[in-house]
N, CA and C atoms as a LAMMPS dump frame, in Angstrom:
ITEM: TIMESTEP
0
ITEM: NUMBER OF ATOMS
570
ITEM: BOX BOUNDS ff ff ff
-5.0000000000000000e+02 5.0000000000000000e+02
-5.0000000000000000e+02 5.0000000000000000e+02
-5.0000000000000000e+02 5.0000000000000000e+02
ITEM: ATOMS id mol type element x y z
1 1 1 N 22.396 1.26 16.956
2 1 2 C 21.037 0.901 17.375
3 1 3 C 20.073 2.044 17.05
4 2 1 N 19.142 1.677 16.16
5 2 2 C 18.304 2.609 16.641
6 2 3 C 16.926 2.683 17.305
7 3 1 N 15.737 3.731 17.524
8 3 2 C 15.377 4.151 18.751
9 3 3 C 14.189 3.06 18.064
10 4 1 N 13.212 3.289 18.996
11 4 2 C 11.652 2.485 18.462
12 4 3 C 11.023 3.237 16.664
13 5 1 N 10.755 2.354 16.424
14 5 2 C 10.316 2.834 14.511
15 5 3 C 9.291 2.726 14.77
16 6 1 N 8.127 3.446 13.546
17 6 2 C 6.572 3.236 13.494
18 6 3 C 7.003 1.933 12.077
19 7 1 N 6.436 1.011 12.016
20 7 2 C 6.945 -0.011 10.928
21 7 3 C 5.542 -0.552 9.656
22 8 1 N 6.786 -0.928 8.906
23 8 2 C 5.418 -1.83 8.295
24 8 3 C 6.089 -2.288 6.846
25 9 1 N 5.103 -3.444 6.362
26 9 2 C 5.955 -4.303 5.477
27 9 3 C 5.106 -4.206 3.974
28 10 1 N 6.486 -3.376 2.622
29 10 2 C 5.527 -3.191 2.025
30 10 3 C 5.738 -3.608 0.857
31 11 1 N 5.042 -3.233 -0.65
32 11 2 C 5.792 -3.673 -2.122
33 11 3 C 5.501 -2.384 -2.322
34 12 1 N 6.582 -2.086 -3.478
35 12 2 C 6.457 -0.205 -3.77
36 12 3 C 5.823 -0.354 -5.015
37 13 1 N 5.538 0.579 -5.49
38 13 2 C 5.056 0.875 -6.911
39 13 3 C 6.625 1.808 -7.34
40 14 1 N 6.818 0.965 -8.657
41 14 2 C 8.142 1.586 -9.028
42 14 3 C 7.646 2.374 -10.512
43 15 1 N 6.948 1.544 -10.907
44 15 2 C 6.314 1.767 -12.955
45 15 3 C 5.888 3.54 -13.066
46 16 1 N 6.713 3.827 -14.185
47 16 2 C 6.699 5.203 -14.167
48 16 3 C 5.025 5.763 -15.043
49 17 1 N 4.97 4.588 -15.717
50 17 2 C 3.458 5.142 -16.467
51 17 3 C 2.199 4.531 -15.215
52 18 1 N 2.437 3.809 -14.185
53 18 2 C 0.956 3.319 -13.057
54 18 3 C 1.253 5.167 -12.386
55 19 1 N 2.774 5.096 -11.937
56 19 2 C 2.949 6.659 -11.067
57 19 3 C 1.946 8.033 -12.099
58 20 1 N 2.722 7.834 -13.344
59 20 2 C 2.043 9.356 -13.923
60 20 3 C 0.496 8.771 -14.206
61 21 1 N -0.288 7.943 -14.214
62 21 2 C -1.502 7.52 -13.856
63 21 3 C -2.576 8.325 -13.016
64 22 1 N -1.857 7.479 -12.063
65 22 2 C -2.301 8.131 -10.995
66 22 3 C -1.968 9.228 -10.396
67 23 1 N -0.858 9.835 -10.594
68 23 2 C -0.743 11.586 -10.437
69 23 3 C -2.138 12.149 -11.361
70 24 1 N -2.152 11.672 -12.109
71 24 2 C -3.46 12.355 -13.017
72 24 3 C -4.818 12.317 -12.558
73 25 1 N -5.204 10.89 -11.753
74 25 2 C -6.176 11.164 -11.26
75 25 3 C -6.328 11.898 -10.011
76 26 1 N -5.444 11.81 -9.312
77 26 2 C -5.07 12.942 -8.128
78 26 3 C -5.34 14.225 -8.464
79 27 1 N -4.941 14.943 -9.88
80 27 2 C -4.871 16.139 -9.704
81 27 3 C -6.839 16.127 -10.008
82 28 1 N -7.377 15.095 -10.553
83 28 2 C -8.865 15.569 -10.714
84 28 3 C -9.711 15.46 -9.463
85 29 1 N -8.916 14.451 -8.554
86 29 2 C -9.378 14.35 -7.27
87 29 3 C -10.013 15.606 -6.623
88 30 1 N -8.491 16.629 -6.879
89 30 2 C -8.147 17.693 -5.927
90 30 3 C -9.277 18.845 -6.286
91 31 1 N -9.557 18.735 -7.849
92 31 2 C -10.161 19.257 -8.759
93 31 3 C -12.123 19.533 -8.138
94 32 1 N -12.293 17.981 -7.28
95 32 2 C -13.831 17.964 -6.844
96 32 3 C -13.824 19.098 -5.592
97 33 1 N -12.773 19.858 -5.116
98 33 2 C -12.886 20.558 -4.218
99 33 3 C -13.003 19.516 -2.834
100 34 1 N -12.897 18.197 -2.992
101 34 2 C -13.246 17.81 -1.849
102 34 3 C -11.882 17.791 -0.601
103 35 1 N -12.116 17.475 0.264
104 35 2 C -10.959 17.63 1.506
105 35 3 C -10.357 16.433 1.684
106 36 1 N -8.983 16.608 0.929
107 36 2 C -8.23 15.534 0.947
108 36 3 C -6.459 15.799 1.195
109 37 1 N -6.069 14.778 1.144
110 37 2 C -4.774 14.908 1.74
111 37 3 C -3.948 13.49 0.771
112 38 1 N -3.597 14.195 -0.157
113 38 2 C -2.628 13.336 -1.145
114 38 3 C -1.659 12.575 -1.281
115 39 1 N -1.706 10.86 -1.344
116 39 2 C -0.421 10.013 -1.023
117 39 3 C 1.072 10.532 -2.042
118 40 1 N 1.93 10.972 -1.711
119 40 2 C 2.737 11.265 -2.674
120 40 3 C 2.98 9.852 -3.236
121 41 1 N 3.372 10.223 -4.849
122 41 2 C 3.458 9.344 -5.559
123 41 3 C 4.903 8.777 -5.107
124 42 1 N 5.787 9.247 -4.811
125 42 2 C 6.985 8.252 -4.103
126 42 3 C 6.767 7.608 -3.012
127 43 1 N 5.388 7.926 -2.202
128 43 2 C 5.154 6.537 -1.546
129 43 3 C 4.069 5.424 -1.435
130 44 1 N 3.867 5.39 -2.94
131 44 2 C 2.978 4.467 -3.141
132 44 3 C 3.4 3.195 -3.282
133 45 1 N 2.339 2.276 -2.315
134 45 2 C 2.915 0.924 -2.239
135 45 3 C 1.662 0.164 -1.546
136 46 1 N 2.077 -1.263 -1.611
137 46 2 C 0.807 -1.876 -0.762
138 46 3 C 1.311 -2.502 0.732
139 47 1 N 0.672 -2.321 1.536
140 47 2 C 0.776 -2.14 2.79
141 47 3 C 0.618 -3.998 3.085
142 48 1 N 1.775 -4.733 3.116
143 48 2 C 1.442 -6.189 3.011
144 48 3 C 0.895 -6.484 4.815
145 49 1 N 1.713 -5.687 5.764
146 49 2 C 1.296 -5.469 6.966
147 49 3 C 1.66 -4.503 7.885
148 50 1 N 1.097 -3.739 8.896
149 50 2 C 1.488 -2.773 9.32
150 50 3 C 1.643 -2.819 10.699
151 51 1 N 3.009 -3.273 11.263
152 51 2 C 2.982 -3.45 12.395
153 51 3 C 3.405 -2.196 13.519
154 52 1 N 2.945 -0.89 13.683
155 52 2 C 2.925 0.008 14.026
156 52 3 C 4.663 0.157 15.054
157 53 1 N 4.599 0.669 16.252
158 53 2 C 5.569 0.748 16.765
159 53 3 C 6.697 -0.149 17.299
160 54 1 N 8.169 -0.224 16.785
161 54 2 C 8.554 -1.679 17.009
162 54 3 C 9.844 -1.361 17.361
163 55 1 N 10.507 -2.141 18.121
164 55 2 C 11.752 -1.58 18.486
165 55 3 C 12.884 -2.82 17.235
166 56 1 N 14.362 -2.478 17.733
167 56 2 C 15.411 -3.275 17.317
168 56 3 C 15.031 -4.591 16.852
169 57 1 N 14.873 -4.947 18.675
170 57 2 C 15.116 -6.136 18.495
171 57 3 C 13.873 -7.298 17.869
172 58 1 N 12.416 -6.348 17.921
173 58 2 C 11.386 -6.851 16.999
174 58 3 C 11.778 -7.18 15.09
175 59 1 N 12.391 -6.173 15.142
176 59 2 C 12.7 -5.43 13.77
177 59 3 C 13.774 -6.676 13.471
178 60 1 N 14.473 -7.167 14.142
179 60 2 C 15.707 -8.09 14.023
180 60 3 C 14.942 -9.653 14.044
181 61 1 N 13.949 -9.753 14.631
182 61 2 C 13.362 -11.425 14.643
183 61 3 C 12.16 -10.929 13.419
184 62 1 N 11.934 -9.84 12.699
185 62 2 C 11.167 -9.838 11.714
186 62 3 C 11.701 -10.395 10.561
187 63 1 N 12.821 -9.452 10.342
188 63 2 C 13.891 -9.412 9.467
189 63 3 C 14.136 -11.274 9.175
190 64 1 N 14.754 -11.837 10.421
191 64 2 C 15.003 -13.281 10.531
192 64 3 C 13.974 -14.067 9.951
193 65 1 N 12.664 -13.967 10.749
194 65 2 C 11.556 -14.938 10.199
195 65 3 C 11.402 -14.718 8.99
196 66 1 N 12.14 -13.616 7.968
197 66 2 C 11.381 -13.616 6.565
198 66 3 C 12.372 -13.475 5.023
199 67 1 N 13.542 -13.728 5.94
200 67 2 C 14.609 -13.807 4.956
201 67 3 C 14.416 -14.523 4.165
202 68 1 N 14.142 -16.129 4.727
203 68 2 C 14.244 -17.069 3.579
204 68 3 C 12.858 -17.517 3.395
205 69 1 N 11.618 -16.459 3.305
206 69 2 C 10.932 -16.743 2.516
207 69 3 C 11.066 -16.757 0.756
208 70 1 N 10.701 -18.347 0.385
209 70 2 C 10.423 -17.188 -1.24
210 70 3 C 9.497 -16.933 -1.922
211 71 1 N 9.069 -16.25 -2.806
212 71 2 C 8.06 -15.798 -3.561
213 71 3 C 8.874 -15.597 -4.884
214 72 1 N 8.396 -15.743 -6.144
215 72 2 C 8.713 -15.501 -7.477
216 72 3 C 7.887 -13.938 -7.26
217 73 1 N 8.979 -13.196 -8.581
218 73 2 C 8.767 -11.754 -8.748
219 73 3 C 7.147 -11.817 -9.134
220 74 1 N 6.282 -10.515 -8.735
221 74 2 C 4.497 -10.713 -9.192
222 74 3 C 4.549 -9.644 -9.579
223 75 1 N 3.515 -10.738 -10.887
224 75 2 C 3.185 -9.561 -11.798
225 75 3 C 1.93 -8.555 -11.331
226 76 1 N 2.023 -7.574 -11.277
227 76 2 C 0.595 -6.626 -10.587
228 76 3 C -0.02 -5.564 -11.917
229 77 1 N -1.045 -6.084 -12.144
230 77 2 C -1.596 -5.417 -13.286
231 77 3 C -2.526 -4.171 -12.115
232 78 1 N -2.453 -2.714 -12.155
233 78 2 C -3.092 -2.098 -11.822
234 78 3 C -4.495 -2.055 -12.169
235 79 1 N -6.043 -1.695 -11.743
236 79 2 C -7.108 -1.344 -12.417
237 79 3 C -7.786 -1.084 -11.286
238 80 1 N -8.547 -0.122 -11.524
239 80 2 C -9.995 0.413 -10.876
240 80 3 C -9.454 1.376 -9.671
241 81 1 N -10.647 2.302 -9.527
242 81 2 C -10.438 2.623 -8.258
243 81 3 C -11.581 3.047 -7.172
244 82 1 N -11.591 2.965 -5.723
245 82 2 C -12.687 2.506 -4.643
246 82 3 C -12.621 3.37 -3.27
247 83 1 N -13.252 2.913 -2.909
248 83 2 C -13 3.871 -1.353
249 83 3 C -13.289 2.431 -0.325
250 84 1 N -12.588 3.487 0.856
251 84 2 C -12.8 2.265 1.933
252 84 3 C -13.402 3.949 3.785
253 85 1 N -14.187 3.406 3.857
254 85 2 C -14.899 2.039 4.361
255 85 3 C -15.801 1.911 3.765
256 86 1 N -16.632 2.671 3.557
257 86 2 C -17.592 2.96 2.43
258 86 3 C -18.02 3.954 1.713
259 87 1 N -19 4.493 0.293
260 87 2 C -19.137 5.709 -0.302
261 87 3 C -20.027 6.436 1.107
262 88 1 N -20.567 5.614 1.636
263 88 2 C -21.286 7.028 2.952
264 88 3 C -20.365 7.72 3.858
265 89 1 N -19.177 6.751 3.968
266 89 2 C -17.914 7.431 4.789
267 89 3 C -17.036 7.226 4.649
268 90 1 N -16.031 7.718 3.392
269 90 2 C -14.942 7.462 2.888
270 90 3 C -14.047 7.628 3.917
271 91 1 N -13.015 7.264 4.105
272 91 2 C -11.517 7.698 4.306
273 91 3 C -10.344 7.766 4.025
274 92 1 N -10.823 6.824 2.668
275 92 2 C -9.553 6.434 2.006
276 92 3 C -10.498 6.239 0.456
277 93 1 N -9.343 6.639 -0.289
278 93 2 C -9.365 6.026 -2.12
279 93 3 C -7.978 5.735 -1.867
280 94 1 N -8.962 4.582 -3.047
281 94 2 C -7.095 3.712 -3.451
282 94 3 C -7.479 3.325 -5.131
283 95 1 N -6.42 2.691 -5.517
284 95 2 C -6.346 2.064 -6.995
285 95 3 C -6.392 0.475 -6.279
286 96 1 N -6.888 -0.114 -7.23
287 96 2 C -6.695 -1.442 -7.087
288 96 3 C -6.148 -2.524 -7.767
289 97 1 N -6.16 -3.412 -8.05
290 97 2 C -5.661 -4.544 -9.553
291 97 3 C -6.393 -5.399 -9.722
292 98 1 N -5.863 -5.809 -11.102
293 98 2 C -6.857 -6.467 -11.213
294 98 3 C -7.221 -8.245 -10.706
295 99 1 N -8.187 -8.79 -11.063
296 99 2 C -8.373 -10.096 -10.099
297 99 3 C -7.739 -11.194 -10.11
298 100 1 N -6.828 -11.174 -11.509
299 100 2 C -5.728 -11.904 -11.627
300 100 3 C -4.78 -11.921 -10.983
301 101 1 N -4.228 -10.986 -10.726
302 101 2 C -3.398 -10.798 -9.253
303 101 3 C -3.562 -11.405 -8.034
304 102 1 N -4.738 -10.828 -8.034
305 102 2 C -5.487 -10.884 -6.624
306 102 3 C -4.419 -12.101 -5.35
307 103 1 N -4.833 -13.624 -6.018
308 103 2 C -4.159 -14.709 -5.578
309 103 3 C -3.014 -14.439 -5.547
310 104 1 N -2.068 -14.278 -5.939
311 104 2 C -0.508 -14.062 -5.933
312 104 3 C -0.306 -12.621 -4.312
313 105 1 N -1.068 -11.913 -4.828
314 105 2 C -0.356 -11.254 -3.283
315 105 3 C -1.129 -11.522 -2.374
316 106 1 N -1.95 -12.232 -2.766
317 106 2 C -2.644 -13.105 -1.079
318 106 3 C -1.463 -13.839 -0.686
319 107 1 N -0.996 -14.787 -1.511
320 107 2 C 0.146 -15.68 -0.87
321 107 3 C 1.176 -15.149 -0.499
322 108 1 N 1.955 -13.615 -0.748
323 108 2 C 2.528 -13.355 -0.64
324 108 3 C 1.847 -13.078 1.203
325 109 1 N 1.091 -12.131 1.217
326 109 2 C 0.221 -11.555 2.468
327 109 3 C 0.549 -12.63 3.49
328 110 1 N -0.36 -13.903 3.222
329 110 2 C -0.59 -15.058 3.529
330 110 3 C 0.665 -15.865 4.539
331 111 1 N 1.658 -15.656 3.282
332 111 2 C 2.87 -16.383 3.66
333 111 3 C 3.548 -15.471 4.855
334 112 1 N 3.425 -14.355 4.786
335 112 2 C 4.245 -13.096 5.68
336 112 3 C 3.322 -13.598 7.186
337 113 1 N 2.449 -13.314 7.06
338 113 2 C 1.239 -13.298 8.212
339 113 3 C 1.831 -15.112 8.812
340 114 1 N 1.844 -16.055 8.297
341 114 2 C 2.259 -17.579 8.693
342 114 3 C 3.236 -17.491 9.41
343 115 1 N 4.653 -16.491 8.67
344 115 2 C 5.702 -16.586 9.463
345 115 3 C 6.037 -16.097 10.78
346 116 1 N 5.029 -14.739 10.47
347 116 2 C 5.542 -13.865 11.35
348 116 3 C 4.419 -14.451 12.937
349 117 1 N 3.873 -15.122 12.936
350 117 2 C 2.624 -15.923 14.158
351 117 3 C 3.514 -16.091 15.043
352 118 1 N 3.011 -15.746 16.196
353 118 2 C 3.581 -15.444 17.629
354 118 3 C 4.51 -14.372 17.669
355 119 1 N 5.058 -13.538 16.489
356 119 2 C 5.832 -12.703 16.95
357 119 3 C 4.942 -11.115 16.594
358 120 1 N 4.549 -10.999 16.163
359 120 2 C 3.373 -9.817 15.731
360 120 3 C 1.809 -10.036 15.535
361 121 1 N 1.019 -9.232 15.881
362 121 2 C -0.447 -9.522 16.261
363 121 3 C -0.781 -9.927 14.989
364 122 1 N -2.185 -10.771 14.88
365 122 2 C -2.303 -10.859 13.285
366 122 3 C -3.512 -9.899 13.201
367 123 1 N -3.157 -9.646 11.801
368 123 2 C -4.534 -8.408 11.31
369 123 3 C -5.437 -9.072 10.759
370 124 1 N -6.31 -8.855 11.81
371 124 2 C -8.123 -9.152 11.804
372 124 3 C -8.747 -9.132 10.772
373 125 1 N -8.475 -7.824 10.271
374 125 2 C -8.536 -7.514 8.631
375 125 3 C -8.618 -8.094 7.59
376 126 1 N -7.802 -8.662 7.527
377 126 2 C -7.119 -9.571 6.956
378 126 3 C -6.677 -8.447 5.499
379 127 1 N -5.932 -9.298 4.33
380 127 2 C -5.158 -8.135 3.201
381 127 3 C -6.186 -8.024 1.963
382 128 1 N -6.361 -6.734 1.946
383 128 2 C -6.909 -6.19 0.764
384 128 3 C -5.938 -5.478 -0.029
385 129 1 N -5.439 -6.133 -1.232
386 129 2 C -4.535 -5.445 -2.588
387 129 3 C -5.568 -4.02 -2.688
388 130 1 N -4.777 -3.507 -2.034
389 130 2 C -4.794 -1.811 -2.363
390 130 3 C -3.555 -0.581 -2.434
391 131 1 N -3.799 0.735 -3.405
392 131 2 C -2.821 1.355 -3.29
393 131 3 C -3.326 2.788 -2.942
394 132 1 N -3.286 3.281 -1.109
395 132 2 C -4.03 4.572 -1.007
396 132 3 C -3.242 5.645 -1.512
397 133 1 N -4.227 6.116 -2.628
398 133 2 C -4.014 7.28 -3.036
399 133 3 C -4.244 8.473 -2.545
400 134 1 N -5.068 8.388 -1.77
401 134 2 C -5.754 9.777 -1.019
402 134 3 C -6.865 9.377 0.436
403 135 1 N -6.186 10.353 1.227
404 135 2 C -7.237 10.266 2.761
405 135 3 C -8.018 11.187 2.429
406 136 1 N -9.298 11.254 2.701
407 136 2 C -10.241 12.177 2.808
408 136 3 C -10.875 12.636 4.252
409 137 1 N -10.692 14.015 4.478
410 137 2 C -10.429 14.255 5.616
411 137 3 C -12.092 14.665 6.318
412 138 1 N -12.861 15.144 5.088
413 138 2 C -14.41 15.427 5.743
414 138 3 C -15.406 14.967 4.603
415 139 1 N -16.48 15.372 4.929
416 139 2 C -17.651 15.125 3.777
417 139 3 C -17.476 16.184 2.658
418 140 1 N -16.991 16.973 2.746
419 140 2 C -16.931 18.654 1.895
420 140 3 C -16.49 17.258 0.153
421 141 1 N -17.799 18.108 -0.4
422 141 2 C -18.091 17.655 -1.693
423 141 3 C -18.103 16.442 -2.23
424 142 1 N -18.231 15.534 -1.321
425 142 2 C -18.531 13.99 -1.584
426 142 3 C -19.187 13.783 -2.741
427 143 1 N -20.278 14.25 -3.233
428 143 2 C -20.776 13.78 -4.408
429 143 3 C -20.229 13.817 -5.457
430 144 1 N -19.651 14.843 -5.414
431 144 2 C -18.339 14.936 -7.074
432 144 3 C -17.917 13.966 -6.844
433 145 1 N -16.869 13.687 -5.748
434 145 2 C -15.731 12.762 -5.481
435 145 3 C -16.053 11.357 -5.82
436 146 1 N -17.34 10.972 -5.386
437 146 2 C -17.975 9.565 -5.568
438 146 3 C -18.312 9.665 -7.517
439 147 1 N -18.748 10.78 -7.807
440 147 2 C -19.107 10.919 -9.358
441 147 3 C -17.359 10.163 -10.324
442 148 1 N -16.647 10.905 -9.414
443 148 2 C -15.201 10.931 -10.213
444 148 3 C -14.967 9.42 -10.032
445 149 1 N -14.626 8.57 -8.625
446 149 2 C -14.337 7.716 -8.45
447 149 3 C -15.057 6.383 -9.155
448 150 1 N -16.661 6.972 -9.584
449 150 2 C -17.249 6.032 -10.366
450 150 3 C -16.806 6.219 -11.6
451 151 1 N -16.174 7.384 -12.548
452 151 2 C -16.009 7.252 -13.737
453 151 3 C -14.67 6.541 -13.835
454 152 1 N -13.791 6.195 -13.01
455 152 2 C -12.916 5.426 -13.038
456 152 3 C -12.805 4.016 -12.522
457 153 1 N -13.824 3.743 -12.143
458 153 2 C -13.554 2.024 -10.975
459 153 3 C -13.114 1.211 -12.05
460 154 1 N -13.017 1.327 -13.244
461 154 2 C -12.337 -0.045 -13.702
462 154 3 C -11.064 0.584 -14.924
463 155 1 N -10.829 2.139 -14.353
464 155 2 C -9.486 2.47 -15.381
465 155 3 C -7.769 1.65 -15.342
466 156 1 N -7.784 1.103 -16.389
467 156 2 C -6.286 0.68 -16.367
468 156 3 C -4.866 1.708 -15.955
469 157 1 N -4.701 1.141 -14.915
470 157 2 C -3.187 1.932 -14.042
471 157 3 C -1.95 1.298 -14.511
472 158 1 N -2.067 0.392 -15.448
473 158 2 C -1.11 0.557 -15.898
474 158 3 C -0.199 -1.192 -15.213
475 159 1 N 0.573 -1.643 -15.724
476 159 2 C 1.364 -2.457 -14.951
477 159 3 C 2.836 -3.064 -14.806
478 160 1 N 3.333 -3.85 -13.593
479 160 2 C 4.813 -4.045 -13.402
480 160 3 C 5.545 -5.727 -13.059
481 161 1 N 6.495 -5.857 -12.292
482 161 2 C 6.902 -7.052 -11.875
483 161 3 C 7.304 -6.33 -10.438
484 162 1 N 7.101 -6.721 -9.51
485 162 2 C 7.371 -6.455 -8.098
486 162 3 C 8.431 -7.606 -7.699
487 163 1 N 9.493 -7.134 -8.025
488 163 2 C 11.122 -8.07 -7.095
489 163 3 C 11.137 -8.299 -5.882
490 164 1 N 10.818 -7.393 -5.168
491 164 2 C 10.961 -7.404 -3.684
492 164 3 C 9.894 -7.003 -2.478
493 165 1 N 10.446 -7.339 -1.338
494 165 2 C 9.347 -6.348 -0.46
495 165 3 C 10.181 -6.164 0.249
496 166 1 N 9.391 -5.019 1.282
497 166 2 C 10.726 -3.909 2.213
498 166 3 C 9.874 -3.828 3.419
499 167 1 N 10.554 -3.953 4.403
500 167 2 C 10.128 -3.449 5.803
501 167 3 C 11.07 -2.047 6.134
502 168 1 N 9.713 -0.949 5.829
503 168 2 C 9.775 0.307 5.922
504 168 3 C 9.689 1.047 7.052
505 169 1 N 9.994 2.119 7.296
506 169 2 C 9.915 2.577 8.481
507 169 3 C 9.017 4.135 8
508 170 1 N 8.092 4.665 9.027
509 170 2 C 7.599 5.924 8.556
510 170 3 C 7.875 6.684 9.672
511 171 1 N 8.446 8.376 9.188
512 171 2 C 8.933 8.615 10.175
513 171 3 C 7.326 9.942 9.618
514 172 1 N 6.876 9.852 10.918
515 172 2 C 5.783 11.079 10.845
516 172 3 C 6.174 12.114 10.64
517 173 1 N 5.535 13.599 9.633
518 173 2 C 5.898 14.867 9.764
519 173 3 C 5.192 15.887 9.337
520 174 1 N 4.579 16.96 9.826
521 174 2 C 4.088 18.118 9.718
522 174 3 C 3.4 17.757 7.85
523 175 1 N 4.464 17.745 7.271
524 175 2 C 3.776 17.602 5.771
525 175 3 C 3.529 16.204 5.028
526 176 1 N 3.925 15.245 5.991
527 176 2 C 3.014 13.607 6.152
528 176 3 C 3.969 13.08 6.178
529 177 1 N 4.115 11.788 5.712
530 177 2 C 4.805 10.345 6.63
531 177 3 C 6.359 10.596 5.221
532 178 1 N 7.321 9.909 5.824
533 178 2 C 8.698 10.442 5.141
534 178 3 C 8.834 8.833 5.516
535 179 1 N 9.079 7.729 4.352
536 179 2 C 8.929 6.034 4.391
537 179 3 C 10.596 5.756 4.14
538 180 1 N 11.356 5.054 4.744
539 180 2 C 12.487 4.419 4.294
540 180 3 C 13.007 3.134 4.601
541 181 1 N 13.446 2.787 3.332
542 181 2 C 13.531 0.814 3.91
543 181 3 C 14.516 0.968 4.438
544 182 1 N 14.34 -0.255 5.666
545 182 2 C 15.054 -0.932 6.685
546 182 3 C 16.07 -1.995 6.515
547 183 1 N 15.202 -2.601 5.884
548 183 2 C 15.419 -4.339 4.957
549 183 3 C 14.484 -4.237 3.769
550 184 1 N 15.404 -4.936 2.776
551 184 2 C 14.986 -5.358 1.429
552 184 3 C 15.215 -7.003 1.203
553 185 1 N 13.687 -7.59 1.173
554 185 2 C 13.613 -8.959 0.729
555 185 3 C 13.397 -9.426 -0.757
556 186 1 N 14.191 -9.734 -1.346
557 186 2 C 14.591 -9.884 -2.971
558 186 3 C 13.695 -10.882 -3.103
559 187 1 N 12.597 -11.349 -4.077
560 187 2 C 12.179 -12.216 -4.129
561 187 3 C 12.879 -13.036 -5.239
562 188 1 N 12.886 -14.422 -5.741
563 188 2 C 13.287 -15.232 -6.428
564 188 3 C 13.159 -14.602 -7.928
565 189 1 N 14.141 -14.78 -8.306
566 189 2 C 14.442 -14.578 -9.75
567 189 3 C 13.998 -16.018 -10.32
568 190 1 N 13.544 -16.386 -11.322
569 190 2 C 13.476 -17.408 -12.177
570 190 3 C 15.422 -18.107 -12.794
């Protein structure tokens, strides 16, 4: 058994040319002097939902409700990149994809969020296809940062086939979050 997890359900970025991509724009990120705090590239992924602290036996009726979902493998063409919440108060950059996608991991989102009703809160939010690359921790040099992020909003990252999704666990730490799957949901092969 183990103890209560911080959780959450995700698709990884596996593609070695989207990873060295975006390591590249990271290092120009770092470059604006602005105050940031860098997603390592081994845990980049999209956050399909994040159901924060969860014990066993949550983790065990998650697992259940989503086994026999299926989804065909998606294709995710990477492009652009944005901030959230907004350029007056960032907190996040991410990469995004492009709009062809878009629909396919809604349904994926979509379908997760259907199953999982009554057993986890639903997010208000609702899903935005994003991949955070970087938290930004103050205003220190925003204008570069917004300069940089505009010379890229529509750079090609590159793209993959996503097989599966994973309900991950993050274990918090001094030098940031340390992610390991729990469960791996294979999606349909053709």
């Amino acid at each position: 058994m183990m103890d209560d997890m911080r959780a959450f359900l995700a698709l990884d970025v596996k593609d070695d040319k989207t990873i060295k991509l975006i390591e590249d724009v990271q290092k120009k990120l770092i470059q604006t002097g602005a105050d940031l705090k860098l997603v390592e590239t081994n845990n980049l992924h999209f956050t399909l939902k994040f159901f924060g602290e969860i014990n066993d036996a949550l983790a065990m009726k998650i697992k259940s409700s989503l086994e026999n979902l299926k989804f065909k493998p998606l294709h995710i063409v990477y492009k652009g990149m944005g901030v959230f919440p907004s350029p007056q108060r960032i907190s996040v950059i991410w990469v995004g994809v492009d709009e062809s996608c878009t629909d396919d991991l809604l349904k994926v989102a979509n379908g997760v969020e259907e199953r999982l009703k009554g057993i986890t809160s639903i997010d208000e939010r609702g899903f935005q296809p994003h991949l955070t690359i970087s938290r930004v921790k103050s205003g220190r040099n925003k204008d570069k940062l917004l300069a940089l992020i505009k010379e890229h909003e529509n750079q090609d990252f590159g793209e993959e086939m996503i097989t599966s999704m994973k309900l991950k666990k993050s274990d918090l730490t001094p030098k940031g979050p340390i992610y390991s799957d729990v469960y791996t949901f294979p999606f349909e092969m053709e």
